[in-house]
C-alpha positions, 0 to 999 in steps of 0.5 A: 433852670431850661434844658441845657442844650449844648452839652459836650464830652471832655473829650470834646473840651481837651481837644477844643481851641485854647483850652490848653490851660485846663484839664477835665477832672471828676468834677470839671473842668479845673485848673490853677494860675500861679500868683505870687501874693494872696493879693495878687490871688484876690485880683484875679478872683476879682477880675475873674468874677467881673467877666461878662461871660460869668453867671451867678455861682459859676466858676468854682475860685479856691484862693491860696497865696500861691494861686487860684484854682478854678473849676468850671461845671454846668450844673441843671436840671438833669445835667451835672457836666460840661458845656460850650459854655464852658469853653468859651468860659475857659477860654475868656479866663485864659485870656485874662490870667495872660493879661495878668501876667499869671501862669497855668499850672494844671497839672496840680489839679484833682478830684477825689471821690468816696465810692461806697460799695452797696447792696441797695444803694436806696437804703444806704445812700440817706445815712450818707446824705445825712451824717455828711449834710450833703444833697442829692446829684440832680442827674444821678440817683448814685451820688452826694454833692457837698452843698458848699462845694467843699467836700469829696463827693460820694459815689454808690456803686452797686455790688451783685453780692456780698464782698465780706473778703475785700473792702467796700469803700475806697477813693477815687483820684481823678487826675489830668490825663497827662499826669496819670501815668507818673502818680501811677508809678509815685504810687507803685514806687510807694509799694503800691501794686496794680489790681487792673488796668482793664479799663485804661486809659480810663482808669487804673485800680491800684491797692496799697499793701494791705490790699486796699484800693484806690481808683486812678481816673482821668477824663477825657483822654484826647489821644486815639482812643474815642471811646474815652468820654 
C-alpha cells in the first residue's frame, strides 16, 4: 500500500465540517443509522457499498433490524488511523443516510478492548496471537487485530514489575466523548468507584467492587483541551 500522506488526529475529525453524525472511538470513526427493517438495513449497506468514494474492504457495516453501524479507519503500511479521506467519506454517508431518510445515532457506538498487563511483552503476545487467531497491528509491536474485524482487539501494555496484588488484565471502553461522563456515573451508580482521573478528559479508571478495573476512554475530545488527540 503507498504511504499514507493525509493522516488527521480525532481531534481534527470532530471538529472537521458535517461529521456531527460520528464519533472517533478506539477504532474509528463509528456511528449507527437508525432503520426500521432489517430490509431497509440492507438498502442502505447496498447503497453505502455503491458510493463512488468507497474502496474495497472500507467501511466496516454491522446490520441489525434496527440499524447500521459503520466504521470508517484507514488501515497502512505503518498506519492504522484516520484520514481526510475519512472525512470526505463521512461526509459522502451522511448525505446519503438523509437522502434515505435515516437517523443518527452515535451515541450508541463503543469499542472494547483486552489490555494485558505484561512484563515482556515479546514473549506473551505470540500465546495471545495464537489462542485468538488474531494478526499483528502493522503500526504497533503492542497489539492484536481480529483478521475478521469481530473480535475485541488486544493491547499489551508494559509493567516495570511484578503487580501480583492487582489484576493484570482488564477492559478498555471506548465511548463518544459526550457520552463518557453518564456511563462513568451509570457505572459509579452500579457501585463502582473511581481509581484516577488523572489523565481526564482522556480517560478515567474506574473498578467495580471488588477491585477490578476497567478504563473509560474517548478520543478526540473537542473541547479546550488540545493535547487531547
Amino acid at each position: 500500500m503507498n504511504a499514507i500522506t493525509d493522516r488527521i488526529k480525532a481531534r481534527t475529525f470532530h471538529l472537521a465540517g458535517g461529521t456531527e453524525d460520528w464519533r472517533v472511538v478506539g477504532e474509528g470513526a463509528c456511528t449507527c443509522f437508525r432503520t426500521d427493517s432489517l430490509a431497509a438495513a440492507a438498502r442502505f449497506a447496498q447503497a453505502v457499498a455503491e458510493l463512488p468514494g468507497g474502496s474495497p474492504g472500507r467501511p466496516d457495516l454491522d446490520l441489525r433490524a434496527d440499524g447500521v453501524t459503520v466504521r470508517l479507519i484507514t488501515v497502512g503500511d505503518g498506519y492504522y488511523g484516520l484520514t481526510e479521506r475519512d472525512v470526505e467519506l463521512a461526509r459522502e454517508i451522511s448525505a446519503l443516510a438523509g437522502r434515505m431518510g435515516l437517523t443518527a445515532d452515535p451515541a450508541v457506538v463503543q469499542t472494547v478492548q483486552v489490555t494485558v498487563d505484561a512484563l515482556v511483552t515479546a514473549e506473551c503476545l505470540p500465546f495471545w496471537r495464537a489462542v485468538l487467531d488474531y494478526r499483528d497491528r502493522g503500526d504497533s509491536e503492542e497489539d492484536l487485530l481480529d483478521p475478521r474485524r469481530r473480535g475485541a482487539p488486544f493491547y499489551f501494555q508494559a509493567m516495570a514489575e511484578p503487580r501480583p496484588q492487582r489484576n493484570r488484565l482488564h477492559v478498555d471502553v471506548w465511548v463518544p466523548h459526550d457520552g463518557a461522563g453518564a456511563r462513568i456515573a451509570a457505572a459509579l451508580a452500579a457501585g463502582g468507584t473511581l481509581v484516577s482521573d488523572a489523565h481526564a478528559p482522556g480517560h478515567w479508571v474506574l473498578a467495580d467492587p471488588e477491585g477490578n478495573e476497567v478504563c473509560v476512554g474517548v478520543a478526540g475530545w473537542p473541547g479546550p483541551d488540545a493535547g487531547v488527540s
